[in-house]
N, C-alpha and C positions, 0 to 999 in steps of 0.2 A: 088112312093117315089124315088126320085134320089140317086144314090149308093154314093154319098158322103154326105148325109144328115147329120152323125154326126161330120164333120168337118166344114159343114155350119154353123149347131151350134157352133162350138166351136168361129168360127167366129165372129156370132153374140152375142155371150155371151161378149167377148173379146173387141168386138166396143162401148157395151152399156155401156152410159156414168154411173158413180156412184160418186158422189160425195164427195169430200173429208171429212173427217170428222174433226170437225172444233174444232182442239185440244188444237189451242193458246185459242180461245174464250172458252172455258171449264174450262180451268183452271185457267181464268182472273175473271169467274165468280165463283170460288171453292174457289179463295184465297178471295174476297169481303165479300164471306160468309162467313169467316173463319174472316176476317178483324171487320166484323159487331156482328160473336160472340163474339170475344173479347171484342169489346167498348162495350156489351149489357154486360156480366159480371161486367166490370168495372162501367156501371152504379148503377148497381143492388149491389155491393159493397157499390158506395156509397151513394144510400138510403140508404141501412142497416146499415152502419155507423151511418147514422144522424138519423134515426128512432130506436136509440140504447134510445133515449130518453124515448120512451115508451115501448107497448108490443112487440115492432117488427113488427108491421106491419103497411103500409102506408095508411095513408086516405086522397086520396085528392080529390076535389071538384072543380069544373069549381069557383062556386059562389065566392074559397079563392083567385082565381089568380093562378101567377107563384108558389113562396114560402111563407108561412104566418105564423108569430111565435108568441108564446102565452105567455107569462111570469106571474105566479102566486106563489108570494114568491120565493124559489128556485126550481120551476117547470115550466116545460115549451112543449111545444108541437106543436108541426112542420106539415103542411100540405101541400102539394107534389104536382102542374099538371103541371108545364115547369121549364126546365133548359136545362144550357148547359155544360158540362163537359169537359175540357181541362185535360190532363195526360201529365206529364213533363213541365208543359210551360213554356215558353223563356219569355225575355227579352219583346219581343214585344208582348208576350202575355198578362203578370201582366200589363204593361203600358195602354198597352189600357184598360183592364176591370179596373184597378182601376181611369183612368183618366171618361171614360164612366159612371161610376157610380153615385147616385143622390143624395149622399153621401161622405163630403172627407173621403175618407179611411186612416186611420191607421192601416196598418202591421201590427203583431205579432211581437213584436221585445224581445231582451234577447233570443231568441231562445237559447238552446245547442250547441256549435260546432260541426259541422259534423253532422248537420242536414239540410232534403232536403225536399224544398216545392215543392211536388210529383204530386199535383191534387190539379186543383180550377172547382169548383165546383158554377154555380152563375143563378139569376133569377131577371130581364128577361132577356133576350139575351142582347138587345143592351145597354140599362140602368138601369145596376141590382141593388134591392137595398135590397139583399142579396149574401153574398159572403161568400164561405164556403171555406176555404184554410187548405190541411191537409199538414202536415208536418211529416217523416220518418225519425228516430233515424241512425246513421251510424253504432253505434254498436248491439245497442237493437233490430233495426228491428219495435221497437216500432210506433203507428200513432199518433200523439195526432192531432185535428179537430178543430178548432177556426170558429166560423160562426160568421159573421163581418155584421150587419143587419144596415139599416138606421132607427135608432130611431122614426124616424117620424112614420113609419110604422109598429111600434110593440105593436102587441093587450096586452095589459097588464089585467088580470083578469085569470077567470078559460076559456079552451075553450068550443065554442060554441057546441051543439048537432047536428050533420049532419042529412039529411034529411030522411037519413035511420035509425035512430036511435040511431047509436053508438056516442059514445064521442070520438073523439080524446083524445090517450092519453098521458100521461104524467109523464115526467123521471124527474131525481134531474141534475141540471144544477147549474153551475157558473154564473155569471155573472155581469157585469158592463159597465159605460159608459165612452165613452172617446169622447170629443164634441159630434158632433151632431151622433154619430158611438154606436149599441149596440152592446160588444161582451158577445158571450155567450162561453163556453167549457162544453163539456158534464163532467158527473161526479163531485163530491163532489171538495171540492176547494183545486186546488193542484197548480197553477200559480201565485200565488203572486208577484214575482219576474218581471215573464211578465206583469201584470196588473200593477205595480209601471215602468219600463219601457215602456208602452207604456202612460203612463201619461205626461209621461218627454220629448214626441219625436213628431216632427210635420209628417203629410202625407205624406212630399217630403222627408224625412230621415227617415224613416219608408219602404219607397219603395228603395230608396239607400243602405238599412242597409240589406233587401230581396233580392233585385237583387245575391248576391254571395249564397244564398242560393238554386240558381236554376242550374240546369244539364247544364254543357256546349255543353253536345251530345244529340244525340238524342238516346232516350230508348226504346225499342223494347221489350217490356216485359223482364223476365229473374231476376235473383237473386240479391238481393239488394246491398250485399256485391262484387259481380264483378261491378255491374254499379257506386260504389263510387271508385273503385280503375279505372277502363277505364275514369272514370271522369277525375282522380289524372293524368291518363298517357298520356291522349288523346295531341298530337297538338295544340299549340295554334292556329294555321294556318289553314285554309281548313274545311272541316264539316265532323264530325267522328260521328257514326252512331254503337251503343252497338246493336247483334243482337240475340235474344235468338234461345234456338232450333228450336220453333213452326215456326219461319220466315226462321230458316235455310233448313226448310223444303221444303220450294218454289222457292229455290234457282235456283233448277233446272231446271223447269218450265219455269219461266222467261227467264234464260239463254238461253233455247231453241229458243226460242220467242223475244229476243232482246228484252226484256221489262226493265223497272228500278222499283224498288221494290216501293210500294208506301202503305200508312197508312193512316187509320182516321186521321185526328187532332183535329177537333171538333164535339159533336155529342150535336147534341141539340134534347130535346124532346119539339114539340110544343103541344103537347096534352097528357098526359098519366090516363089513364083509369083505372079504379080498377074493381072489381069483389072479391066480399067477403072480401071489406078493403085492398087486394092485389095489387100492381102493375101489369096491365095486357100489356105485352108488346106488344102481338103478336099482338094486336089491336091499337096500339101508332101510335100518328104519328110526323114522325121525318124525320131533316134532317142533312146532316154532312157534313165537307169539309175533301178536300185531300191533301197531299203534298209529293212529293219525298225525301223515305229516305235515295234511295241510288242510283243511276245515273245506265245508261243499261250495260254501259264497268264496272263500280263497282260491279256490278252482276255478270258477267263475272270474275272478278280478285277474288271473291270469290269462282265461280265454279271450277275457276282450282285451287285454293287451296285444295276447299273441294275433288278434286278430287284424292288427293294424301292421304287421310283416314287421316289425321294427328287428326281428328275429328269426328274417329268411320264411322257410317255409318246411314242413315237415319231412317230407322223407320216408322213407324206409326206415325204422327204428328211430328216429328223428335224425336220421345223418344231413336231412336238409337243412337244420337250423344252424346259425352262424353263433350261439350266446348259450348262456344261461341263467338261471332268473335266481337271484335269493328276493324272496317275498318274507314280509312282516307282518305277522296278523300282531294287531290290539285290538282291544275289544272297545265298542263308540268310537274307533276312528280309523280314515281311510286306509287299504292298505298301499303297502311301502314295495314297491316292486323297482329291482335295480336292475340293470340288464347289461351281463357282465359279457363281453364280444370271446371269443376263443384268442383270440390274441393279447396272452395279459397283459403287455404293453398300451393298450389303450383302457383309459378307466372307465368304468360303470356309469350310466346314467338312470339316473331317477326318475320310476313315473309314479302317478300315486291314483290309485282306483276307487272312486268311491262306493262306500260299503253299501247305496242302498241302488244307487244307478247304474253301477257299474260303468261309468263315465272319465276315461282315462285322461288326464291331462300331468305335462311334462310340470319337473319340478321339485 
């Protein structure tokens, strides 16, 4: 054995390659899974929503299609195997699915002031001719759910017996026609007002009179009553971007990484599968698209805020942070970072981060 044997070792310990461990890709795939929880939540919201019709539970069948509704007297019952779920949608989102559609759609109109179409909900993807549009109270918090069907397509009787036995079932519904459009509202008849207002209004001022009812920002999960005031405050100018905790939470991450924060947009189920009348997800098959919510340097302009604590501290999912951020990207100027407390009784304050220093100052 040669007398410097254990410095040979140390040597060759020292030379042997080891591999970096690959920490951007870890947590690009930590935040998709985190990204995919989320949309799978909100999907499973809004089944449960629309299966508020019967026992609660979904029955769907390859044999009904996408969406298939049943109308008998004021009862009705819904069966479930594709859609596509949009959260927040834009301007170019309502346009296209209601131009796409194989039905002219008429909107929900007479809405409440300071009410927000939150989530469209529609089947099938490309030319739905069911469209479930929920709408969000600005004080209440309240949903109320209008599913907007093409007539043509509405089983009218009791529904049929699935091949396992059960009955689809069947809840107390509203509803009426407006041309060739069936709208239904769940529960006993409380829209009158809307139903005589959308009598009186064509599909192109129907979709005119909706447009002001949708988020000018983009919403990131997070408390209803800060996303109507970051609405009220946001820039007209630039893309502003409301960010809850659970996203503040990957802030850092990202930053690390020179990544820009990015989100489902749309999550379509092209197949969803039951097991004891249930939604079985784990076995769905689906796809989604993505879109940046917030650019690499806007990532950054909120690292170094977050990093002056003015917003607690992270947490576990971020349950340690006290706020949430709406940030304003423009482009040549600095961005606009508000920091809204969970208490929406105290108002936002402004910090503004410069786009080349990253240099916070209050303001």
């Amino acid at each position: 054995m040669p007398s410097n044997f254990a410095e040979i070792g140390k040597q060759l310990q020292t030379a042997m390659p080891v591999p970096e461990f690959p920490t951007a890709s870890f947590h690009n795939r930590l935040r998709t899974a985190n990204a995919r929880h989320r949309s799978q939540l909100l999907i499973m919201s809004a089944i449960a929503a629309i299966t508020i019709l019967g026992s609660g539970t979904v029955l769907a069948a390859v044999l009904f299609g996408g969406v298939r509704l049943w109308l008998f007297g004021d009862k009705a019952a819904v069966a479930i195997h594709s859609f596509t779920v949009i959260t927040n949608p834009n301007a170019e989102d309502l346009r296209r699915v209601t131009a796409d559609a194989t039905f002219p759609v008429v909107l929900p109109v007479g809405i409440p002031k300071g009410t927000h179409l939150h989530n469209l909900f529609f089947s099938p993807a490309n030319h739905p001719n069911f469209i479930d549009a929920s709408y969000e109270g600005k004080t209440t918090g309240a949903s109320t759910q209008f599913l907007l069907v093409d007539a043509s397509t509405v089983n009218h009787g009791e529904a049929p017996t699935l091949p396992n036995g059960q009955k689809l079932p069947m809840g107390q519904v509203t509803h009426w026609n407006v041309g060739k459009e069936t709208v239904v509202v769940l529960g006993p008849g409380q829209q009158e007002e809307v139903k005589a207002a959308m009598a009186r209004v064509t599909p192109a001022a129907s979709l005119a009179q909706t447009l002001p009812l949708l988020y000018r920002i983009t919403v990131l999960g997070g408390d209803e009553k800060l996303a109507n005031t970051a609405d009220r405050i946001a820039p007209l100018t630039g893309h502003s971007t409301l960010i809850d905790r659970g996203h503040l939470s990957e802030i850092a991450g990202l930053a690390q990484s020179r990544s820009p924060m990015t989100v489902i947009r749309t999550n379509t189920i092209d197949d969803l599968p039951t097991v004891g009348g249930k939604p079985d997800f784990a076995h769905a098959k689906s796809h989604h698209t993505m879109e940046t919510a917030v650019s690499a340097n806007g990532v950054r302009a909120i690292a170094a805020l977050l990093a002056t604590r003015v917003c607690g501290s992270g947490g576990k999912m971020g349950s340690g942070f006290t706020c949430e951020f709406l940030i304003n990207e423009s482009s040549g100027h600095a961005y606009g970072i508000w920091v809204f407390p969970l208490n929406a009784t105290t108002p936002p304050t402004k910090y503004e981060v410069d786009a080349t220093t990253f240099r916070v100052t209050r303001g």
